[in-house]
C-alpha positions in Angstrom: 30.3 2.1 5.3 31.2 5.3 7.1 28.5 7.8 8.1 29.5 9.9 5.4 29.3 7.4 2.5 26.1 6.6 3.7 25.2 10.1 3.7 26.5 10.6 -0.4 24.6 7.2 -1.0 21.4 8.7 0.5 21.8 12.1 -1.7 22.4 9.7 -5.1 19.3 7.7 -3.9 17.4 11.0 -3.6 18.3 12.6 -6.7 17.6 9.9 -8.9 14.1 9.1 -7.1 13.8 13.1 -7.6 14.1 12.3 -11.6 12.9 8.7 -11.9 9.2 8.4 -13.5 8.6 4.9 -11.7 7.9 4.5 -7.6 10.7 5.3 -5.1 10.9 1.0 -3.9 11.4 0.4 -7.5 14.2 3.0 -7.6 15.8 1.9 -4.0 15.8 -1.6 -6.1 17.9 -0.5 -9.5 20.2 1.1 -7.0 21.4 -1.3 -4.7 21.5 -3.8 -7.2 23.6 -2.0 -8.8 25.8 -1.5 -5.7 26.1 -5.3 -4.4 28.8 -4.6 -2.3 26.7 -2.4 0.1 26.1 -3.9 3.1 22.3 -5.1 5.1 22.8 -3.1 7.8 23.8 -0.1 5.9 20.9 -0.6 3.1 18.8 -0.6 5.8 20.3 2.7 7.5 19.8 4.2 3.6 16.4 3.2 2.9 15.3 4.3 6.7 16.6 7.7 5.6 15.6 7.7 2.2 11.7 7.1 3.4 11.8 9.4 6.2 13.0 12.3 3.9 9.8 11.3 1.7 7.8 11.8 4.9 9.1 14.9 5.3 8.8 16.2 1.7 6.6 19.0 2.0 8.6 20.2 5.3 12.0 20.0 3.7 11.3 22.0 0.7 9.6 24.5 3.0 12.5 24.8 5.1 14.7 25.3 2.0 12.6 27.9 0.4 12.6 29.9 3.5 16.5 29.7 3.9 16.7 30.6 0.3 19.1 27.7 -0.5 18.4 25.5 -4.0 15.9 23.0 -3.6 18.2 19.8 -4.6 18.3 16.3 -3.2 21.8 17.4 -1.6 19.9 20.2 0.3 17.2 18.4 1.5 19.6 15.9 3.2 21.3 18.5 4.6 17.8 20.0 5.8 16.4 16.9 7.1 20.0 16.5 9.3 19.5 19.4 10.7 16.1 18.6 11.8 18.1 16.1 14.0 19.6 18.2 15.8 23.2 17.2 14.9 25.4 20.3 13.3 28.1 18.9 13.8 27.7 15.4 12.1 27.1 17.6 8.9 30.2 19.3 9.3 32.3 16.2 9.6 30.9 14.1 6.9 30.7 16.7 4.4 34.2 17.0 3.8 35.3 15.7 0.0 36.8 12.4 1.3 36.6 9.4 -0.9 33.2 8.1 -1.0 31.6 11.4 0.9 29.8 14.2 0.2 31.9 17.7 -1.2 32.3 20.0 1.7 30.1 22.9 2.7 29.8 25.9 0.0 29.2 29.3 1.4 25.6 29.2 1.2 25.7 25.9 2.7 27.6 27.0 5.8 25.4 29.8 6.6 22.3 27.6 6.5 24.1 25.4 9.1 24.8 28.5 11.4 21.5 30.1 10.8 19.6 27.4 10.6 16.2 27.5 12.9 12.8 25.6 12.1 10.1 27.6 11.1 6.3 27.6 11.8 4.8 25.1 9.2 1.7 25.9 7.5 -0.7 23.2 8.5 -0.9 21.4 4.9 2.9 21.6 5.1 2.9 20.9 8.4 0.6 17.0 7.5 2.1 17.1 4.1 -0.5 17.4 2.4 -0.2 17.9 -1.0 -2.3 21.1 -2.5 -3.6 18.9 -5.3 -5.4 16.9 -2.9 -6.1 19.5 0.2 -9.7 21.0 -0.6 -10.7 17.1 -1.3 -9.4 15.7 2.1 -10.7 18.8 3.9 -14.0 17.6 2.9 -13.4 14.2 3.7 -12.2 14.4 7.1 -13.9 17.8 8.2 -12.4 18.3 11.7 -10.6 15.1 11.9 -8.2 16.3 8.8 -4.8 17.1 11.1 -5.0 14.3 12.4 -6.0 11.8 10.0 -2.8 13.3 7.6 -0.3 13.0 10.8 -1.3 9.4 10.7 -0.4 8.9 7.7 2.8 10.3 8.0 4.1 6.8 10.0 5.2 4.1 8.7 2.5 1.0 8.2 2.3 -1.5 11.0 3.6 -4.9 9.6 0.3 -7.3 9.8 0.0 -10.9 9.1 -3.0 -13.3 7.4 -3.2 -16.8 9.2 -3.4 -19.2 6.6 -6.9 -20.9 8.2 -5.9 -23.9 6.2 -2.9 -24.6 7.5 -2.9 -23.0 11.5 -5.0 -21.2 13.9 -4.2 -17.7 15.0 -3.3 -19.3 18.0 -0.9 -21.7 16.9 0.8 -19.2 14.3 1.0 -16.7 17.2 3.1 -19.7 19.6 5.6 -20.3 16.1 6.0 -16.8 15.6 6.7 -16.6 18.9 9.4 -19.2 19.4 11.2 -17.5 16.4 11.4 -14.0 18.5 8.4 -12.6 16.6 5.7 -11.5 19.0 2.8 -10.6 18.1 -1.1 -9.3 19.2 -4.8 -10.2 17.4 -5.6 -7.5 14.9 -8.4 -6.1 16.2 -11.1 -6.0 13.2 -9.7 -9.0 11.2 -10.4 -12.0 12.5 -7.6 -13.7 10.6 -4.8 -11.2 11.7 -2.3 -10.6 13.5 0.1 -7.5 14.0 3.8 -7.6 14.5 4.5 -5.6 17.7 7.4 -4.5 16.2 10.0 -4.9 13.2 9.9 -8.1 12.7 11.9 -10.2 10.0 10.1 -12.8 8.6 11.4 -14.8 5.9 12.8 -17.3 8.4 10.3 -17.9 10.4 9.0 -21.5 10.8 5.6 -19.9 10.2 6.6 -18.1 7.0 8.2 -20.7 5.4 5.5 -23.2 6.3 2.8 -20.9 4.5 0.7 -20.4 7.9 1.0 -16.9 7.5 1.4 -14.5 4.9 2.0 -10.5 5.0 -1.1 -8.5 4.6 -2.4 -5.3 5.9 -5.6 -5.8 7.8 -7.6 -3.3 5.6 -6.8 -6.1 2.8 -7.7 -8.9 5.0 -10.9 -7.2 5.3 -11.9 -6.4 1.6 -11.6 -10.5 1.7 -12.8 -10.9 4.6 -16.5 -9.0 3.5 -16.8 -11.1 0.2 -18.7 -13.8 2.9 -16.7 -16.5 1.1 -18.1 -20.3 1.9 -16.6 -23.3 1.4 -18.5 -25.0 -2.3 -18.8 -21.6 -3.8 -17.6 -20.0 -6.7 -15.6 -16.7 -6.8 -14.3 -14.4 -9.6 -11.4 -11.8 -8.4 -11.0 -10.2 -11.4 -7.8 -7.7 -10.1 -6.1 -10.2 -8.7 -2.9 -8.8 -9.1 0.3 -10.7 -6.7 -2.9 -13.1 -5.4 -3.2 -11.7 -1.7 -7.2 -11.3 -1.3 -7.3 -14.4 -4.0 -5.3 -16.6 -0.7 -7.2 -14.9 1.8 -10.5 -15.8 0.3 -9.3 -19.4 -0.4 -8.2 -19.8 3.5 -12.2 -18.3 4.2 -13.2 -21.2 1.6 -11.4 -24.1 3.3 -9.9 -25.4 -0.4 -13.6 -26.4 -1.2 -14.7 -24.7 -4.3 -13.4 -22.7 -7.1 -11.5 -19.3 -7.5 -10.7 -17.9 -10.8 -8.1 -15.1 -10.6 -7.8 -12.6 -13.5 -5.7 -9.8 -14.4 -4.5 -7.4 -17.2 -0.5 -8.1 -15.8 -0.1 -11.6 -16.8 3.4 -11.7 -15.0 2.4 -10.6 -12.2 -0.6 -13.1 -11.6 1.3 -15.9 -13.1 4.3 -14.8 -10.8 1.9 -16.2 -7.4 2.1 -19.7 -8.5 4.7 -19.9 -5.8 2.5 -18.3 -3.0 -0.6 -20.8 -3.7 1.4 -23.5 -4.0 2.8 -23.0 -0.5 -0.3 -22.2 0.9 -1.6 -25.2 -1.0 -4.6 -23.7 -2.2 -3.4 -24.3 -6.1 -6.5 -27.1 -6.2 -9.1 -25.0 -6.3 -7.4 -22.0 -8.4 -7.8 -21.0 -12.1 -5.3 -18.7 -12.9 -6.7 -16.6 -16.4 -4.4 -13.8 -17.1 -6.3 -11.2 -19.0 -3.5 -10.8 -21.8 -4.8 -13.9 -23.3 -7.5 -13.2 -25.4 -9.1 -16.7 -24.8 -9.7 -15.7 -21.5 -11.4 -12.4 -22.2 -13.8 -14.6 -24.8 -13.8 -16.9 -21.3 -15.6 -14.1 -19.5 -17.7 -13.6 -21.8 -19.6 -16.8 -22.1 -19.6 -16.7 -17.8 -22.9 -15.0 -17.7 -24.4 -15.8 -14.0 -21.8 -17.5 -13.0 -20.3 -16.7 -9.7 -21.2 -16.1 -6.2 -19.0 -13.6 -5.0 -17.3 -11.5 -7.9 -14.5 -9.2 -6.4 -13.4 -6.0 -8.5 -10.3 -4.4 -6.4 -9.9 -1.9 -8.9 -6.7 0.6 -10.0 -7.1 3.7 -8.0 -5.0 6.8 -7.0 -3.7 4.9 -4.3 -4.1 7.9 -1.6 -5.4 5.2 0.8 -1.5 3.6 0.8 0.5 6.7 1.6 2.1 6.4 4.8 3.7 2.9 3.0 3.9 4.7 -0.4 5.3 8.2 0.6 6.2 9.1 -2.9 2.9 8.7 -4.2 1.8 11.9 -2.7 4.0 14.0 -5.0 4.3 12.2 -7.9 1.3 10.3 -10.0 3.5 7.4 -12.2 0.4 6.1 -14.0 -2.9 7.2 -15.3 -4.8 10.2 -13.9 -8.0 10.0 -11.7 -10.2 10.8 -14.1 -8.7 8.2 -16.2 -8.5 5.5 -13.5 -11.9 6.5 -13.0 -13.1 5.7 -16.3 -11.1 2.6 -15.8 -13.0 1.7 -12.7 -16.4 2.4 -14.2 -15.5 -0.1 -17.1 -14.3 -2.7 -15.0 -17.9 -3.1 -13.7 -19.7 -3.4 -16.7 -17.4 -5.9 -17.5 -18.1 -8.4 -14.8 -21.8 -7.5 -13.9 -23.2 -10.0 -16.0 -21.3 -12.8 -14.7 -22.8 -12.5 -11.1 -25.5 -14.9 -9.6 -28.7 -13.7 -8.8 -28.5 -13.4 -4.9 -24.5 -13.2 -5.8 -22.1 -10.7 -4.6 -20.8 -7.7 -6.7 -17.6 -6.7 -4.2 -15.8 -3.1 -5.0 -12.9 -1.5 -3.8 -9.9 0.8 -4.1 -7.0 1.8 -1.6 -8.2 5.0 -2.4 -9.6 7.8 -0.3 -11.2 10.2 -2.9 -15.1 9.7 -2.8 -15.3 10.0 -6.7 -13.6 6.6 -6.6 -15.4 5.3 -4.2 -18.7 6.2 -2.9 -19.6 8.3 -6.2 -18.3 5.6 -8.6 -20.6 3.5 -6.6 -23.3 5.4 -7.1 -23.0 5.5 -10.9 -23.3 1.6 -11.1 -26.4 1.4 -9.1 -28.4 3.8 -11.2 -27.4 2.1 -14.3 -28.2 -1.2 -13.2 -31.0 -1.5 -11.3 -30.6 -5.6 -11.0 -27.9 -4.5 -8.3 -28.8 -2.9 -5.3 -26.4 -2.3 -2.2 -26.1 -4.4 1.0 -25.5 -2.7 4.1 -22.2 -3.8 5.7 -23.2 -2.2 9.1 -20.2 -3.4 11.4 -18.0 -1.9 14.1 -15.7 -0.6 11.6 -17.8 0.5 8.8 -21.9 2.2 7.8 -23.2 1.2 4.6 -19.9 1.2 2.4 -16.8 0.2 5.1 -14.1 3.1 4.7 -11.0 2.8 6.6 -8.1 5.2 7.6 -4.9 4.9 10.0 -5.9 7.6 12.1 -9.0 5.3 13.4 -8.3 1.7 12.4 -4.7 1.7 12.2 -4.7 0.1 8.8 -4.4 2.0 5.2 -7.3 3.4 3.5 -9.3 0.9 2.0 -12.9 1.3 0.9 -16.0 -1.0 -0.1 -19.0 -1.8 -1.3 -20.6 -4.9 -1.3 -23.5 -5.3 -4.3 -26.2 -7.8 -4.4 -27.7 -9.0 -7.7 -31.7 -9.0 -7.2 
């Protein structure tokens, strides 16, 4: 493609993520499946772009506003060119050839010329969104600059050795020999982190199932359900199966996980991912759909050593890998997710052991889903009282960001039935 037909491409992509009611990944998909004949290397130049507009969301529509040009997905791509210092690449790609964008209007061209970059406010500036600004303030006190610049980067790629199959060690070598280096993450002992982009579907170490994608925040959710080998473990959200692997690598395959979830596609959809970890074994797979399995839970009362409850949540916690989600909220609202959370609990407090593990936690940063929603259980169920994580990442509840532990922003608690 030429720079210019990349350019119209990117301003399609950006107007229909600007209308779509579902998250911009899902939209980049629909699009270039739709447009086959596109290129690798040029997808990749369009999603690059796409994402690093979504960074700049806040910034671009500032800049707009104070240039007094319409705020449309055509003027934020020629905003966030312009922010690259490159006037004249505008000029020649905006010129009404086949496949490019329609050339310069008159308001257009004097936004070129006049263009200069103005002094952000400083929630514009982090792009922070105002919804959220008086709740992060609180959060982060004096730390909130730069714990929103960190998320404005994009996630480091990190990677969960399968500890049934490999060692860090060994992985590391493969990866290695396959042009992928990579370092120790340095809370989870099961991690490692890309040093840089890395593509892994080819990798001996990929295909093998000794390692899988995973941020190290995840790995660690996993990593504080204490998981033995002989137990058994509940992980009610289990969504795609990523913490369900993780803890069945800390298990050794010796004992039993069921996995549970409302989206029966999606759970039944990991088959593929235990199997090549070859974990399947010890695995129940009990989509929540079914209402055999919801009568299932029922009768599990005292059941389980470790239950794990990674609840919905806002998802603020996921931001610099989920831009989008800053500005637009495609499912329920926090007050319903709360709600959500809350009943989740109830659900599977009974089924815990006594001496067993109640394990909560959200991607979330918002203390009402975390800390307070916490709280709530405890008072109600005086059977459960909280164990102190007390590591070198975390006080009583472990709360992660990427400004201090370069990994999203995960939260949890770890309950003990008396």
């Amino acid at each position: 493609m030429k720079p210019s037909a990349r350019i119209q491409a990117v301003i399609e992509l950006m107007s229909r993520i600007y209308q779509a009611r579902m998250p911009m990944d899902n939209v980049c998909g629909d699009y270039f499946r739709q447009r086959r004949y596109i290129g690798s290397k040029d997808r990749a130049a369009i999603v690059e772009q796409v994402y690093d507009m979504m960074r700049m969301h806040a910034r671009l529509g500032y800049i707009l506003k104070q240039h007094t040009v319409p705020d449309t997905a055509r003027g934020r791509v020629i905003a966030h060119l312009l922010l690259e210092g490159n006037p004249q690449r505008i000029k020649d790609s905006f010129d009404g050839a086949k496949y490019a964008p329609e050339p310069l209007d008159t308001l257009e061209q004097k936004f070129v010329q006049e263009f200069s970059e103005p002094e952000y406010p400083e929630a514009v500036a982090v792009e922070c969104p105002p919804d959220y600004e008086e709740r992060l303030r609180a959060i982060f006190g004096n730390d909130f600059k730069e714990e929103m610049q960190a998320m404005l980067s994009p996630a480091t790629l990190d990677l969960r050795v399968n500890l049934i199959k490999s060692t860090r060690e060994k992985a590391q070598s493969y990866l290695v020999e396959d042009g992928v280096k990579t370092e120790f993450t340095p809370h989870s002992p099961w991690g490692l982190r890309c040093e840089t982009k890395s593509y892994l579907s080819k990798t001996r170490g990929f295909v093998k199932g000794w390692v899988e994608i995973q941020d190290e925040g995840s790995q660690l959710i996993a990593y504080l359900c204490g998981a033995e080998p002989g137990i058994q473990v509940l992980d009610y959200c289990a969504g795609g199966g990523g913490k369900t692997l993780a803890i069945a690598g800390a298990m050794q395959n010796k004992g039993r996980i069921v996995a549970m979830d409302l989206h029966a596609k999606r759970l039944m959809k990991s088959r593929e991912r235990l199997k090549k970890a070859a974990v399947t074994d010890i695995i129940e797979l009990r989509p929540l759909e079914d209402e055999k399995n919801k009568k299932w839970l029922k009768r599990q009362k005292g059941t389980f050593d470790v239950v794990l409850t990674d609840v919905p949540c806002s998802g603020t916690g996921t931001w610099r890998r989920n831009p989008d989600m800053r500005w637009h909220q495609y499912g329920p609202s926090i007050e319903e997710l709360i709600q959500v959370q809350a009943e989740i609990l109830e659900k599977v407090a009974n089924v815990v052991k006594p001496g067993g593990k109640l394990v909560y936690a959200t991607c979330s940063l918002l203390p009402e889903e975390n800390e307070d929603q916490v709280a709530r259980f405890l008072a109600a169920h005086e059977e459960f009282e909280l164990l102190p994580i007390n590591t070198e990442f975390a006080g009583d509840m472990m709360r992660l960001s990427p400004h201090q532990h370069q990994t999203d922003g995960f939260f949890t608690a770890v309950m003990v039935r008396k």
